[in-house]
C-alpha angles and dihedrals in degrees: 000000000000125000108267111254116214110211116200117207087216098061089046090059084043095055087040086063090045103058084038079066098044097050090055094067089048085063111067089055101124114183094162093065093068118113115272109170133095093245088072101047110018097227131065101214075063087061106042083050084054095041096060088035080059098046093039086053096041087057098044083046092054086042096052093040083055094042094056099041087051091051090054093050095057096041079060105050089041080057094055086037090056094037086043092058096043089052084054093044089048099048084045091049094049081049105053091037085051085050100049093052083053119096119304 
């Protein structure tokens, strides 16, 4: 059997802000801004090379900004999960510990 892994709700939320973070600065990745004219390279097969180098990086930018703000989002809702399941353990546990200083 595995080592247990303790999971702490707080360092989810904290991983979540990180990858917020993180996605931010994906974001401003803007391949499409390159140049793309023959004026900036001289010739065009430059700049159809640029053009689909452009298109190829705007679309890894928008896949990696996804990725991390999915990420976030399920690094979030695994944090309430987890906070949600020690607040039902702990009402369970006041029961059972109510029921067993009852009569015998």
């Amino acid at each position: 059997m595995g080592a247990a892994v303790r999971v702490e709700p707080s360092t989810l939320d904290a991983a979540a802000v990180q990858l917020e973070r993180a996605a931010a600065v994906a974001r401003t990745a803007r391949p499409r801004t390159w140049a793309g004219h023959d004026g900036a390279y001289g010739f065009a097969s430059v700049v159809d090379a640029m053009q689909a180098a452009s298109d190829v990086g705007a679309a890894l930018a928008e896949d990696v900004v996804d990725a991390l703000e999915t990420g976030s989002d399920a690094l979030r809702a695994t944090a309430a999960a987890y906070r949600a399941s020690d607040e039902r353990a702990r009402l369970l546990l006041a029961t059972i510990l109510e029921l067993m200083d009852g009569p015998l």
